[in-house]
Steps between C-alpha positions, in 0.01 A plus 500: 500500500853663625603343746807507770783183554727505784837556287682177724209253344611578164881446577616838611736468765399728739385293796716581792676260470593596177342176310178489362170276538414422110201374455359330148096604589654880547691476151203374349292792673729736394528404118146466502399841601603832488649507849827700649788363757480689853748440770342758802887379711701626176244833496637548829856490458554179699790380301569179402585218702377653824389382885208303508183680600180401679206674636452495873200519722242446188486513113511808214185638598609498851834730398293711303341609788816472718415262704733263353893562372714386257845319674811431364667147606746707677188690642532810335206658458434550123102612507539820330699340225229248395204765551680719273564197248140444502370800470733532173384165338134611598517843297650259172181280542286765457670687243509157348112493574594129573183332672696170652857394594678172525726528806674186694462392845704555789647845448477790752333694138339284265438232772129385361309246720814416732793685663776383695385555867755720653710245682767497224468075527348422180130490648223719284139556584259635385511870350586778252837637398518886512442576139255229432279661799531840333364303142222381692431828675476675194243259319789247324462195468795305635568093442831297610671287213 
């Protein structure tokens, strides 16, 4: 089965802070299946390092339907950039015809069971990043690592 790997858990540096978040279960995922690297923040132009970003007032299902936005730590507000990232990675997963994706917790996109809570103070709760919301929207399964 194809599946999708968020490109930091296999080493990529492309977190915002320009380090990644490797993880040995991922690598093992990834050289046991036919799967493909996705960074939705890179798809979006972000750039590398880059502000930290939490969603406010809810999760990624909550921005998809704009009740929720996407801030910058210097509270910019960078909702249209993320949407658009997701929306790219989205169209690869189906062109892929990938059926799952392995994403990591915490981020404003591939956030998967827990997101930082909007406070910019290291809490999370409960919740979906961006991207990982549109997955599970459009029939994906999505699973943390």
């Amino acid at each position: 089965m194809k599946k999708v790997i968020s490109a930091c858990l296999l080493g990529i540096n492309c977190r915002y802070n320009g380090k990644d978040k490797f993880s040995k279960d991922a690598f093992k995922e990834f050289t046991d299946s036919e799967s493909v690297l996705l960074c939705p923040e890179l798809l979006a132009n972000l750039g590398i390092p880059r502000p930290a970003c939490e969603i406010v007032a809810g999760d990624g299902f909550d921005v998809l339907t704009g009740k929720a936005k996407i801030i910058d730590s210097s509270g910019k507000d960078v909702t249209k950039k993320y949407l658009v990232g997701a929306h790219k990675a989205l169209d690869i997963v189906i062109k892929l015809g990938a059926k799952e994706a392995i994403l990591k917790s915490g981020s404003p996109s591939c956030g998967c069971g827990n997101i930082y809570d909007g406070t910019f103070t290291g809490k999370k709760k409960v919740g979906y990043g961006v991207f990982a919301a549109l997955l599970k929207k459009n029939g994906i399964t999505v699973r943390e690592i």
